[in-house]
C-alpha positions in Angstrom: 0.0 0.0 0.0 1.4 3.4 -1.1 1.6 6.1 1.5 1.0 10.0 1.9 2.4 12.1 5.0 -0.6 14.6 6.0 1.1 16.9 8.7 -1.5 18.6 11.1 -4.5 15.9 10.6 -5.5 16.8 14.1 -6.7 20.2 13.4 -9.3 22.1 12.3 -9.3 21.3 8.0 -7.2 18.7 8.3 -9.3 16.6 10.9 -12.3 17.3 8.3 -9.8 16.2 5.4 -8.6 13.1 6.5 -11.7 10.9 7.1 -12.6 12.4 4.2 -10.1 11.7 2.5 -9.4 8.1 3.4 -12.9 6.9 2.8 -12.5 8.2 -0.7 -9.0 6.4 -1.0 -8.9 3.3 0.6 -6.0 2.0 -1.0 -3.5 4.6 0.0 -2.6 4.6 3.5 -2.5 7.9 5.5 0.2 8.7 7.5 -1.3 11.5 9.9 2.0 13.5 12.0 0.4 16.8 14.6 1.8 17.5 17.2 -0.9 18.0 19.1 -0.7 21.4 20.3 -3.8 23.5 22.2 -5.2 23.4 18.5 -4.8 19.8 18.0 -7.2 17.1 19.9 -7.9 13.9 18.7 -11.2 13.7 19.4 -11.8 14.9 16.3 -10.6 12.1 14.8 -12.0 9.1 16.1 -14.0 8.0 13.2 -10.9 7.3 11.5 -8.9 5.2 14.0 -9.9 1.9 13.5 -9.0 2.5 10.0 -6.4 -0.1 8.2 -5.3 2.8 6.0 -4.6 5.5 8.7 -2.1 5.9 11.2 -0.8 8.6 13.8 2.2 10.1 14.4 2.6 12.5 17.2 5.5 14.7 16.4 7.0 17.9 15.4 7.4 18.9 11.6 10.3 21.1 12.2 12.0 17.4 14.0 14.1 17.0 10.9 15.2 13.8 12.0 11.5 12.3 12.9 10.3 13.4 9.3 13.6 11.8 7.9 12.9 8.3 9.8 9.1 9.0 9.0 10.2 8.7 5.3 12.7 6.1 5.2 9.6 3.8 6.9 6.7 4.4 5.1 8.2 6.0 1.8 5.7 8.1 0.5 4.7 9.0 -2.4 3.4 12.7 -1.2 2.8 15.2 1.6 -0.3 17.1 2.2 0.9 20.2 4.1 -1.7 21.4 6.6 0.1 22.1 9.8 0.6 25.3 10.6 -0.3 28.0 13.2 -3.0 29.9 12.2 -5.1 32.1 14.9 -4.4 36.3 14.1 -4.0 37.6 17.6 -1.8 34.3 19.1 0.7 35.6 16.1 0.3 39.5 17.2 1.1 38.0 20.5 3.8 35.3 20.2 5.0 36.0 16.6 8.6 33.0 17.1 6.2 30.3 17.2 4.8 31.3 14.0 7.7 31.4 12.3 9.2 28.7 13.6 6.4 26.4 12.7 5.4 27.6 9.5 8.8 28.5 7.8 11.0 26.2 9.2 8.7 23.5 9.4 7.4 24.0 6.1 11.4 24.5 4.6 11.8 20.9 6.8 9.4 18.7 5.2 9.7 20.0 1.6 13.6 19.5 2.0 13.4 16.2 3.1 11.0 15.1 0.8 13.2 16.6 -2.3 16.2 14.9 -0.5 14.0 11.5 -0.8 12.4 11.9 -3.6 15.3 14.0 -5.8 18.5 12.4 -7.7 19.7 16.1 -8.5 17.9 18.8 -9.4 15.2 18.6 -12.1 16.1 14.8 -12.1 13.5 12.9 -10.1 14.6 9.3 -9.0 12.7 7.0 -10.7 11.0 5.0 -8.4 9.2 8.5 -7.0 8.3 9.9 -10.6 4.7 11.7 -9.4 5.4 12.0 -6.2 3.9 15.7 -5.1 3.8 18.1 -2.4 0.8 19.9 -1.8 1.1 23.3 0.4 -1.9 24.4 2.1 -1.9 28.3 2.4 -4.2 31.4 3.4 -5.5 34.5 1.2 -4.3 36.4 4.2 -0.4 36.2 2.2 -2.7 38.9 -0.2 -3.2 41.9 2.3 -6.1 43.4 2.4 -9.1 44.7 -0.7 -11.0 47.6 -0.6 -14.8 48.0 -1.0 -14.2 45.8 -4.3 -11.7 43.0 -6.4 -10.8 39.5 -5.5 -7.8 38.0 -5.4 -6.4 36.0 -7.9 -3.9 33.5 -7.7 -1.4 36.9 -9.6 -2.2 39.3 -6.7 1.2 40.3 -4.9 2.0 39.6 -1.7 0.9 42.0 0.9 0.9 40.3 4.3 -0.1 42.3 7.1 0.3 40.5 10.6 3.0 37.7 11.4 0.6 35.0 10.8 0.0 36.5 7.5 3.7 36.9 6.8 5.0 33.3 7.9 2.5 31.7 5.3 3.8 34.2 2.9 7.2 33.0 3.7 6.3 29.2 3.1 4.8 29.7 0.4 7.7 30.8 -1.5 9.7 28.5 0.3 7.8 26.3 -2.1 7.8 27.8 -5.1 11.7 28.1 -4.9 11.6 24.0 -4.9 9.6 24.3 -7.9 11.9 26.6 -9.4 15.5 25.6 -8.3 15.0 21.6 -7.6 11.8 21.3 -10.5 9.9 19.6 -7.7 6.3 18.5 -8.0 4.7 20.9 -6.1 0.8 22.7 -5.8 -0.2 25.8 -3.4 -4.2 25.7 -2.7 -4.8 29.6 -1.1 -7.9 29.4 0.7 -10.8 32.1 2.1 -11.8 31.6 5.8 -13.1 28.2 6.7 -15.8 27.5 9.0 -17.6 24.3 10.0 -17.2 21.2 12.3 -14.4 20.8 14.7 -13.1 24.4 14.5 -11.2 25.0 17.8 -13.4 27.4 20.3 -11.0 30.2 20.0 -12.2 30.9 16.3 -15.0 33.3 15.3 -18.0 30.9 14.9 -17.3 28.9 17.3 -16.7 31.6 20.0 -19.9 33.4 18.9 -22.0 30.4 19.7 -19.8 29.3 23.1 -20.3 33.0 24.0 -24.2 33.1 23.3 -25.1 29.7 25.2 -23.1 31.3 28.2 -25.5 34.4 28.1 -21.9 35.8 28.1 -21.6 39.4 25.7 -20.6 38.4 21.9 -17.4 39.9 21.6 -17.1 41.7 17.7 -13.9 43.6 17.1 -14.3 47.1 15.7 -17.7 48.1 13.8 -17.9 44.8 12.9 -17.6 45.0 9.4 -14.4 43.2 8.3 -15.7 41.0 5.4 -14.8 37.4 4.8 -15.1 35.3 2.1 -16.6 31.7 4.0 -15.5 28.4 2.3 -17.7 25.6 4.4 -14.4 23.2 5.3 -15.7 20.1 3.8 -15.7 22.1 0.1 -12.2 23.2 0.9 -11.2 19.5 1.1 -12.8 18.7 -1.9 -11.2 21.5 -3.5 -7.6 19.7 -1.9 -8.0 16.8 -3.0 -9.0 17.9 -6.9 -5.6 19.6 -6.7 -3.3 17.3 -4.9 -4.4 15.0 -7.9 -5.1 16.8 -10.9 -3.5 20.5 -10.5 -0.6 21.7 -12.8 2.7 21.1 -11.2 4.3 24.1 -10.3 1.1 26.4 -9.9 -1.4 28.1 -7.2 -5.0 27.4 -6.9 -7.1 29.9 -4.8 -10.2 27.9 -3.1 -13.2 30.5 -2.2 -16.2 29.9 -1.4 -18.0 33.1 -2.8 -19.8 33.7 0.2 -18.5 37.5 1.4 -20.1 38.4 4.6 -19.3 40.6 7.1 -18.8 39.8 11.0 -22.6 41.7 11.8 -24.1 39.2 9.3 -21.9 36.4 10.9 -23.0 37.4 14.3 -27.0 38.1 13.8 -27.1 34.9 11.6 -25.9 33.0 14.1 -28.4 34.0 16.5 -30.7 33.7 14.7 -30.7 30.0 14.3 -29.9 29.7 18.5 -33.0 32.0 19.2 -35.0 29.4 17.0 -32.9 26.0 17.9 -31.7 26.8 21.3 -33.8 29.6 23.1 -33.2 31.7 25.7 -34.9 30.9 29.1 -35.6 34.9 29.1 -37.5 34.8 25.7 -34.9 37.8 24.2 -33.2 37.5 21.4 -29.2 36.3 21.7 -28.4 39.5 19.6 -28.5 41.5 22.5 -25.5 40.3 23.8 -23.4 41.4 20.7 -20.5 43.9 22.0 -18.2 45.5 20.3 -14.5 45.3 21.4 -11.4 47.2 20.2 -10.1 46.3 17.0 -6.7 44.2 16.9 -4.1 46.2 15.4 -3.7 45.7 11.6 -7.0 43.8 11.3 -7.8 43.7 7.7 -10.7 45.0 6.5 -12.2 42.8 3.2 -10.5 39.2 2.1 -12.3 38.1 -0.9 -11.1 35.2 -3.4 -11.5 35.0 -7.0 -11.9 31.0 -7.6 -12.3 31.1 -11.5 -9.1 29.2 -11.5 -9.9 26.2 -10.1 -13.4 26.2 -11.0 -12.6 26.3 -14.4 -9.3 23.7 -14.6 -10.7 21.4 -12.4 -14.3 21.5 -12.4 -14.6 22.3 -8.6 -17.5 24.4 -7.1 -18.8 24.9 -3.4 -21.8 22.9 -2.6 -22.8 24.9 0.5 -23.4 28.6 0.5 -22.9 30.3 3.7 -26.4 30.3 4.8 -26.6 26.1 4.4 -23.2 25.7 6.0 -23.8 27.9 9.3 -26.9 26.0 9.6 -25.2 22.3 9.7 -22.6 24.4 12.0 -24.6 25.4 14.5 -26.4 22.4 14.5 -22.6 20.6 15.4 -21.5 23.4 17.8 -24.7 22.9 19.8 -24.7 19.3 19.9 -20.8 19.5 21.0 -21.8 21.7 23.7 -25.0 20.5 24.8 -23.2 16.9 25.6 -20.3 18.9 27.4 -22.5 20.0 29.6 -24.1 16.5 30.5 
């Protein structure tokens, strides 16, 4: 059985990728490496364990020698790249981790696998002739729009906070192996992600938490930052289209088309509590939507053009925001409901 290293399989997109993934593909075995930080739980993988194809690794991608062993072992034939850290204000707060972690881990795994993989450069071995690495990156790396554009996968690179910046830096980290080494390599640049198993620090998540406390909403600035949604289980469609049929050497940009801003995000939301989940004082949960002071150099508008990949590749969202938040809501409360129990 051939195998593929997925790094960061116990987070948010990749704990939705893999068991979707590995139904799909039962005859490649996945090798799942996280290193299970506070982002990381396994929980959300448990539908997966008994699985012949799947195995866990807990470890640390930047553990050169671990991702070394990891390859002499299983020798795979490609890397899925989703580990990374991710939340905006941790990264405003603790910026080394976030280089550390997504630079140097992301130069790490790349440069092992070319070591593996590479006689020389532009001169694969034979044995791994289509062997791929597939970088998952952000449409923060773009900056910020104003009241209108997208971004397309020939925006420059504007990134405005050191989360933004580290993804930036991987990602050319990877195109330079395309370029110097000719490795097989894609970069998916996705919109913001939403959905089951999102860790209760994020947006969503913390809007719902917040509400069922009866605690106040917390919604930074005027609350009209705009995001493009992309429902998770899309944006592993959209992955796995790409790590199989996308052009070596080129960047897909995975959006879901769904631009709202964080007042629509919020109201929507509780909307479907006031119905699903009411309050024992017959209000509306809107009322407890506060606005808090901005973070500093909090983009205003991320919006992606996905023309690319719908049109190479035939992929299209099958949720729009207003079906997704609803299946969302419906996990979040479930998830909380049996916490309390």
């Amino acid at each position: 059985m051939k195998s593929i290293l997925i790094t960061g399989g116990a987070g948010f997109i990749g704990s939705n990728f893999i068991p979707f993934f590995v139904d799909k593909n039962p005859e490649i075995q996945v090798v799942n490496i996280d290193k299970l930080t506070y982002a990381g739980d396994l929980k959300n993988l448990k539908e997966v364990e008994e699985y012949n194809n799947y195995i866990f690794i807990e470890g640390d991608i930047c553990d050169r020698s671990l991702i070394e062993s990891l390859f002499k072992k299983y020798d795979f034939i490609g890397v899925i790249h989703f580990a990374a850290e991710s939340h905006v204000d941790n990264s405003i707060a603790n910026p080394d981790e976030f280089i550390r972690t997504n630079v140097f881990g992301t130069f790490t795994l790349i440069d092992v696998a070319k070591n593996h993989w590479m006689e020389s450069p532009h001169q694969v071995k034979d044995k791994y002739v289509g062997c791929r690495f597939h970088h998952i990156s952000t449409d923060e790396v773009y900056g910020t729009l104003g009241e209108e554009g997208l971004f397309e996968e020939t925006t420059p690179y504007a990134p405005n906070s050191p989360y933004s910046a580290s993804k930036a830096s991987s990602d050319f980290v990877v195109r330079s192996y395309f370029h110097t080494y000719g490795m097989n390599v894609v970069t998916t640049n996705c919109s913001n992600n939403y959905g089951p198993k999102q860790h209760d620090e994020k947006l969503i998540p913390t809007i719902i938490r917040k509400a069922l406390a009866e605690e106040k909403i917390p919604i930074y600035g005027d609350g009209k930052n705009i995001r493009d949604w992309l429902y998770v289980l899309d944006h592993c469609k959209g992955v796995e289209l790409v790590y199989k049929k996308g052009v070596s050497g080129e960047t897909y940009n995975i959006g879901g088309r769904n631009e709202r801003n964080n007042n629509y995000i919020a109201s929507k939301i509780c909307e479907l509590l006031d119905t699903n989940e009411p309050r024992e004082n017959g209000k509306s949960y809107k009322e407890l939507i506060t606005y808090v002071k901005d973070r500093p150099g909090h983009d205003l508008r991320y919006a992606i053009d996905a023309t690319k990949i719908e049109g190479e590749l035939s992929w299209q969202a099958d949720e729009n925001f207003e079906t997704g938040i609803k299946k969302t809501v419906a996990w979040y409360l479930d998830k909380y409901n049996k916490q309390e129990k």
